[in-house]
C-alpha positions as CSV (number, residue, x, y, z in Angstrom):
1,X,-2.8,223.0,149.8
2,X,-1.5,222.8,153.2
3,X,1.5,220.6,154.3
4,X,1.3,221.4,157.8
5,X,0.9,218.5,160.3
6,X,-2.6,217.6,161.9
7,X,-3.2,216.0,165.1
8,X,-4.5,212.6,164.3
9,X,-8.0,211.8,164.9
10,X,-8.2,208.3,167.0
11,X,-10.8,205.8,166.6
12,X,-10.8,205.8,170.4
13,X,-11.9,209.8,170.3
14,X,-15.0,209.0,168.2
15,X,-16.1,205.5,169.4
16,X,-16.5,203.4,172.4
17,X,-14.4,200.1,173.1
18,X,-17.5,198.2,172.6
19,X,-17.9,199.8,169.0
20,X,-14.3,199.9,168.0
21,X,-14.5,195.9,168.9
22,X,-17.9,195.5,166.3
23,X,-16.5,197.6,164.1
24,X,-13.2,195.4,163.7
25,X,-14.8,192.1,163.8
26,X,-13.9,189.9,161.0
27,X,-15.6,187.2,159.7
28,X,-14.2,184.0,157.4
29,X,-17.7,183.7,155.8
30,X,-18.1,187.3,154.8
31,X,-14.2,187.1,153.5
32,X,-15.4,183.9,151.1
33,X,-18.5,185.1,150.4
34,X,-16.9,188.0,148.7
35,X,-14.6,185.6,147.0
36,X,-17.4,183.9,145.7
37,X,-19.7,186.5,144.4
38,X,-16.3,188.2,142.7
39,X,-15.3,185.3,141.1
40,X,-19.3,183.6,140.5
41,X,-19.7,187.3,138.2
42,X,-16.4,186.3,136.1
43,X,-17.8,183.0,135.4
44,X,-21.8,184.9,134.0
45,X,-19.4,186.9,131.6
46,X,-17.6,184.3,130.1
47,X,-20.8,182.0,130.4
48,X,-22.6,185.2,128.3
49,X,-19.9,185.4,125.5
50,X,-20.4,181.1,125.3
51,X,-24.2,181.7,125.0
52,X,-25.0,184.8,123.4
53,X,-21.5,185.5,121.1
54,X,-21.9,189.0,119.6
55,X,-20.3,192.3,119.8
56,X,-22.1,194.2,121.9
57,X,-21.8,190.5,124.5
58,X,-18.2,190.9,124.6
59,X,-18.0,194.9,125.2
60,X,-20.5,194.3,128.1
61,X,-18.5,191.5,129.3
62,X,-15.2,193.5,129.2
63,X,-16.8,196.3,131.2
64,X,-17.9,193.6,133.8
65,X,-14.5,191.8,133.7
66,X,-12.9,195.0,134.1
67,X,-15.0,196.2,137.1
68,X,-14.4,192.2,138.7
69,X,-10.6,192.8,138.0
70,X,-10.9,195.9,140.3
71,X,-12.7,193.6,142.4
72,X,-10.0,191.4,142.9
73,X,-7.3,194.1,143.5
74,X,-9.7,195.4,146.2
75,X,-10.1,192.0,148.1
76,X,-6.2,192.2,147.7
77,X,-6.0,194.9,149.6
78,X,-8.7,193.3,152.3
79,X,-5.8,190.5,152.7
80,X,-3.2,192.5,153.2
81,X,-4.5,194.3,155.8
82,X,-5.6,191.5,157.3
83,X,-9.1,192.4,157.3
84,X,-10.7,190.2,154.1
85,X,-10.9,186.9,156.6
86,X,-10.7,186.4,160.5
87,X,-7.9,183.6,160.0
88,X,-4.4,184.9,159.5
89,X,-3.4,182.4,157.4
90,X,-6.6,182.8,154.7
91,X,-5.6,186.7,154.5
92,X,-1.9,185.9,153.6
93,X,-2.8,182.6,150.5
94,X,-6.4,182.9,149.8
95,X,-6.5,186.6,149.5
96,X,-2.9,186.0,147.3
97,X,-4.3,183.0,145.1
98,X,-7.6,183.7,144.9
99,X,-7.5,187.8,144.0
100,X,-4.2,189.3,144.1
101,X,-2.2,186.7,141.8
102,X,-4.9,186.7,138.8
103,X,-4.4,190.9,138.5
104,X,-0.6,190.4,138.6
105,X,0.1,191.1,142.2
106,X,0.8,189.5,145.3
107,X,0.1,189.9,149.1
108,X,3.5,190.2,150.2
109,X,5.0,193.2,148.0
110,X,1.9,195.0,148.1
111,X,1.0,194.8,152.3
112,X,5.0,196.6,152.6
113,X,4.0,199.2,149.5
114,X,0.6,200.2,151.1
115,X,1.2,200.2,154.5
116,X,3.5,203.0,154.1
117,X,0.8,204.8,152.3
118,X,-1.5,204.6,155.8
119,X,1.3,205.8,157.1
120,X,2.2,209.1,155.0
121,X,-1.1,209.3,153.1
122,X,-0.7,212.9,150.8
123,X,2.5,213.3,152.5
124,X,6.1,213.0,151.8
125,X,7.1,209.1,151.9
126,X,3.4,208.6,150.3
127,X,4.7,206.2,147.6
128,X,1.4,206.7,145.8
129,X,1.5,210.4,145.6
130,X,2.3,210.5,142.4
131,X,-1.2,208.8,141.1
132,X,-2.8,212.2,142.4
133,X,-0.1,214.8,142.3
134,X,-1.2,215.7,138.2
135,X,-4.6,216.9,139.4
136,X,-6.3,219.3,139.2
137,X,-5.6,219.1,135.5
138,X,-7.1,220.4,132.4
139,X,-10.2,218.4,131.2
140,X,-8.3,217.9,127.8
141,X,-5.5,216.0,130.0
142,X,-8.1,214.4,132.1
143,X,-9.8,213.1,128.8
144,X,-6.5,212.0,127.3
145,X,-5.5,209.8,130.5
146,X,-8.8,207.8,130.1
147,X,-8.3,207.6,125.9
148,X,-5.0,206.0,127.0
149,X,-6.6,203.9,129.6
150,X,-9.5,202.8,127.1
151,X,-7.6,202.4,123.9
152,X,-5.2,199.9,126.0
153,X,-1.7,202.1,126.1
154,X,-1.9,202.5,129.4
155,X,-2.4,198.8,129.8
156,X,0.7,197.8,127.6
157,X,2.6,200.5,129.7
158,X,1.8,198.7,133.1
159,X,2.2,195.3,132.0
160,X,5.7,196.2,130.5
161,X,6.4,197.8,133.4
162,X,5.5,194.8,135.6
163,X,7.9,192.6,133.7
164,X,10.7,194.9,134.6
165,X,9.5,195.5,138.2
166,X,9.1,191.4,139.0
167,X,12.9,190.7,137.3
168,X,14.5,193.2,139.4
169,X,15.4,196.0,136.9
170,X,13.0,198.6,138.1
171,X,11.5,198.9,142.2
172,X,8.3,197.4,142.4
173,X,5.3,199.7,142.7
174,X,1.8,200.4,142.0
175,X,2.1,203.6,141.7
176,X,3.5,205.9,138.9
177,X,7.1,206.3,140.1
178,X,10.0,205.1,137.7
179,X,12.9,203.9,139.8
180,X,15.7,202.0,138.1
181,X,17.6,199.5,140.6
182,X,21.2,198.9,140.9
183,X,22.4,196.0,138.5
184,X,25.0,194.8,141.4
185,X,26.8,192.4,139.5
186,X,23.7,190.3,138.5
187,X,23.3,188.3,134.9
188,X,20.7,188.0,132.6
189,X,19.6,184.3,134.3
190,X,19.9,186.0,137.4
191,X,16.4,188.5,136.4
192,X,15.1,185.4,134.4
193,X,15.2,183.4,137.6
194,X,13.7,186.3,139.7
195,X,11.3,187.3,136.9
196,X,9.9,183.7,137.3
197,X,10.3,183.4,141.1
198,X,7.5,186.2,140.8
199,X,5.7,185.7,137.9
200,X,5.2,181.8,138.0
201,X,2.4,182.2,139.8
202,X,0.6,184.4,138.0
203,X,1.5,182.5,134.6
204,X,0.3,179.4,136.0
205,X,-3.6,180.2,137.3
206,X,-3.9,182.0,133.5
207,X,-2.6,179.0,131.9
208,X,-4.8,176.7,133.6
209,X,-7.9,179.0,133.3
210,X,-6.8,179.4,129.2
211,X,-6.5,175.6,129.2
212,X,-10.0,174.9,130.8
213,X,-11.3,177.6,128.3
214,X,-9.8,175.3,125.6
215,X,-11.0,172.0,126.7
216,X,-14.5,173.5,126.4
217,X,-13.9,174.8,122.9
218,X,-14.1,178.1,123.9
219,X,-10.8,179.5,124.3
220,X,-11.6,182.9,122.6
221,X,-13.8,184.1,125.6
222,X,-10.7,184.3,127.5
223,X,-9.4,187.2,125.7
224,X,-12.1,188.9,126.9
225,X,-10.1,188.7,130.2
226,X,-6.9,190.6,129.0
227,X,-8.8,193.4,126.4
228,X,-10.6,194.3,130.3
229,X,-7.1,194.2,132.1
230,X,-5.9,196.6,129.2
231,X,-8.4,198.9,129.1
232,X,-11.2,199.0,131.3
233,X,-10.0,197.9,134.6
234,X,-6.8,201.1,134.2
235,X,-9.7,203.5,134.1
236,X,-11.9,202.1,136.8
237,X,-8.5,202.1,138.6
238,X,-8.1,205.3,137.9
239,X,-11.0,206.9,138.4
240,X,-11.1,205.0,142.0
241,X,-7.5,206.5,142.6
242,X,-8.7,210.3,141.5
243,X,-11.3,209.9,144.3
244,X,-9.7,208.8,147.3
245,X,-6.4,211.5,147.8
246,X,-6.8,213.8,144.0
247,X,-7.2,217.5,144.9
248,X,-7.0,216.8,148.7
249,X,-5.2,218.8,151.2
250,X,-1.4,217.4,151.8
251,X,-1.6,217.0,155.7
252,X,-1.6,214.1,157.9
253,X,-5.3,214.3,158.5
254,X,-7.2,211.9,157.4
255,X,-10.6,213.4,157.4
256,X,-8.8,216.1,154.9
257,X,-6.5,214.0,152.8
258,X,-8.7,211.2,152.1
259,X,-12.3,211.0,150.2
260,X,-15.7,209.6,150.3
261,X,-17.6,209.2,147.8
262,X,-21.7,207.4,146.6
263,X,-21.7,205.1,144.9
264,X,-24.8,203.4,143.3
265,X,-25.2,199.8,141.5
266,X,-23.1,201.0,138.3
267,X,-20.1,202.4,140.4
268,X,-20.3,199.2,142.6
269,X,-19.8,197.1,139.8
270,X,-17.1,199.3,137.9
271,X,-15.1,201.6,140.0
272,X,-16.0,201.8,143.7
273,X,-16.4,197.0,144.4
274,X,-15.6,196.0,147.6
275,X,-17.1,199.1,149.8
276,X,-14.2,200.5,148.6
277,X,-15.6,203.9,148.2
278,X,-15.9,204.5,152.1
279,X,-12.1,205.7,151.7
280,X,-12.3,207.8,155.0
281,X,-13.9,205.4,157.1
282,X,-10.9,203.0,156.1
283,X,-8.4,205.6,156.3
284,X,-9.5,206.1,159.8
285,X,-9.3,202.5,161.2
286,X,-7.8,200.2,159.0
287,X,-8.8,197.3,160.6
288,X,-12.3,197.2,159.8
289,X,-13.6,194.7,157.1
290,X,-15.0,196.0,154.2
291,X,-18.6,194.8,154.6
292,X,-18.6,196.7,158.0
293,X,-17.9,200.2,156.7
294,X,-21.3,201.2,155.2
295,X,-22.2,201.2,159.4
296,X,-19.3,202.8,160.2
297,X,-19.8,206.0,157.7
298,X,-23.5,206.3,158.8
299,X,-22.2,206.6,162.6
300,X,-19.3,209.1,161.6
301,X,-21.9,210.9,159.7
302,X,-24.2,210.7,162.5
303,X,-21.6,212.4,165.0
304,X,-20.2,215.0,162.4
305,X,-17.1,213.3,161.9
306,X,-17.1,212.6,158.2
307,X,-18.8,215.0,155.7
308,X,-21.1,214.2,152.9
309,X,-19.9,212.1,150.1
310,X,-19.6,213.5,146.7
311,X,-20.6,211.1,143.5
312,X,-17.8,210.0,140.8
313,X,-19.5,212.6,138.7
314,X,-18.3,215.4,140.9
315,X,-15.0,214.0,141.6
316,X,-14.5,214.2,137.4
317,X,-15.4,217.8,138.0
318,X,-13.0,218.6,141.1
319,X,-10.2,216.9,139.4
320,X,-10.8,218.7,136.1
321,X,-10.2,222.3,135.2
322,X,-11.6,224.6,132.6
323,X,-8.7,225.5,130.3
C-alpha cells in the first residue's frame, strides 16, 4: 500500500457554503432522541429476560445489549466531536454520563486519543493503527480473533487492561498498543487514588443500575449486561473497526484510507448503530451529526466523490485471506 502523501480533499471543493452549513447543523433533539432510543432498547432486553426468562431470551438479549453497548461508544464519539448535541455543554456531560461512562470510557481521554486519529488516519502517529495493521490475515486468524471475542477472552483482556490504563501503570488507549508508563516515584495509594479518580464514575452508574435491578428482584438480568460487554460488543467492535481503515491504502487521503460500507436493519443494530457506517462521509467533515450523513453519502455519491459501499459480508472477505 502506498504511504505517499495525498492532497487533502476539502469540504469546500465538493460543497457550497450553504450545504456545508446544513450539513453541519446540529440539533439538541436529534442528540436526545438518540439517547433515548439507545437507552429505551436496553430497557426492552432487560424487560424481555423479566418477562420471558429462558435461554434462548437471554442470548437474544446479549446480542442486543452488545449491539446498544456499541451504541453507546458511538454516541461517545458524537460527543466528543462535538457533533451528538448543538449545546457545548450537553456534548462534554451528557454524551460522558449518559454513553461514554456506562462502556468504561469518558469524553475527555477519548476526544485527545481520537482526534489525533482524524489527524493521521492510516498514517504514522495513527494511534489506532494497530486495530488494522494485522489484516489482511488468514481466515483461520480472522476466525480465532472473533472465538476470542465471543468466548469472552478478549473481553477479560480489555477490562484488565482498563484497570491498569485508568491507575496510571499503562497509557490509556483504545487501541491495541501496550505502553507501560514511568512509575516516577509514585506508591501504591498513589494508582489506587487515580484508579478511582477515573473509575468512580463508572462504578457508581453500574452500582446504581445493579441496585435498581435488585430492588425489583431481578438482579440476575443485569449480568446479561457484562456476558454482552465480554463477548459480543468486542466483535461488533471489531468487525466495525475491520471496516473503516483494515486493508486500506496508508496515505493521508481520506477517500482512500477510510471505508463505507451498507448496512441493513441487523448491521444497524449490531455493528454499524449510530450511522456509523458512513465512515468516509465522517472522515471527510467531522463536524456533521450523525443523523445527517445518510444525505451527505447520497450527495458525494451523486457527484462521484465517494464510491459504492461494500456490505460487512465483503469486508470479512477483503480482510481475510485464503491460506
Amino acid at each position: 500500500m502506498s504511504h505517499a502523501k495525498s492532497p487533502r480533499l476539502r469540504p469546500s471543493d465538493v460543497l457550497s457554503r450553504e450545504e456545508i452549513a446544513q450539513f453541519t447543523a446540529r440539533s439538541d433533539l436529534a442528540g436526545w432522541s438518540a439517547l433515548a432510543f439507545t437507552w429505551s432498547v436496553i430497557a426492552l432486553c432487560f424487560a424481555a429476560l423479566i418477562w420471558w426468562p429462558h435461554p434462548l431470551t437471554y442470548l437474544l438479549a446479549v446480542i442486543v445489549l452488545g449491539g446498544r453497548q456499541l451504541a453507546l461508544a458511538i454516541l461517545l464519539h458524537e460527543g466528543a466531536h462535538g457533533t451528538l448535541f448543538k449545546t457545548r455543554w450537553l456534548n462534554n456531560h451528557a454524551a460522558d454520563w449518559l454513553a461514554g461512562r456506562w462502556i468504561w470510557v469518558d469524553v475527555a481521554r477519548y476526544r485527545e486519543h481520537h482526534l489525533k486519529h482524524h489527524a493521521h488516519t492510516n498514517q504514522d502517529g495513527d494511534p489506532d493503527l494497530s486495530l488494522i495493521q494485522p489484516f489482511p490475515a488468514s481466515r483461520s486468524s480472522v476466525r480465532r480473533k472473533f472465538l476470542r471475542d465471543l468466548s469472552g477472552l478478549s473481553g477479560l483482556r480489555r477490562i484488565v487492561g482498563q484497570v491498569l490504563m485508568d491507575i496510571g501503570v499503562l497509557k490509556w488507549t483504545v487501541a491495541a498498543d501496550i505502553v507501560k508508563l514511568p512509575r516516577n516515584g509514585r506508591r501504591w495509594h498513589d494508582y489506587a487514588a487515580e484508579g478511582w479518580r477515573r473509575m468512580s464514575g463508572f462504578i457508581v452508574l453500574h452500582a446504581l443500575l445493579a441496585t435498581a435491578l435488585a430492588w425489583a428482584g431481578h438482579l440476575w438480568v443485569y449480568s446479561a449486561w457484562w456476558v454482552a460487554y465480554l463477548t459480543t460488543f468486542g466483535a461488533f467492535m471489531r468487525l466495525r473497526s475491520m471496516a473503516e481503515h483494515a486493508c486500506t491504502e496508508r496515505s493521508g487521503n481520506m477517500l482512500r484510507n477510510t471505508r463505507s460500507t451498507r448496512a441493513g436493519f441487523l448491521a444497524r443494530m449490531t455493528v454499524a448503530p449510530i450511522r456509523v457506517n458512513f465512515h468516509i462521509e465522517h472522515h471527510f467533515m467531522a463536524s456533521v451529526p450523525h443523523f445527517r450523513l445518510p444525505a451527505l453519502h447520497q450527495v458525494l455519491r451523486e457527484r462521484g466523490v465517494v464510491p459504492p459501499s461494500p456490505s460487512y459480508v465483503d469486508v470479512l472477505k477483503m480482510v481475510s485471506s485464503p491460506r
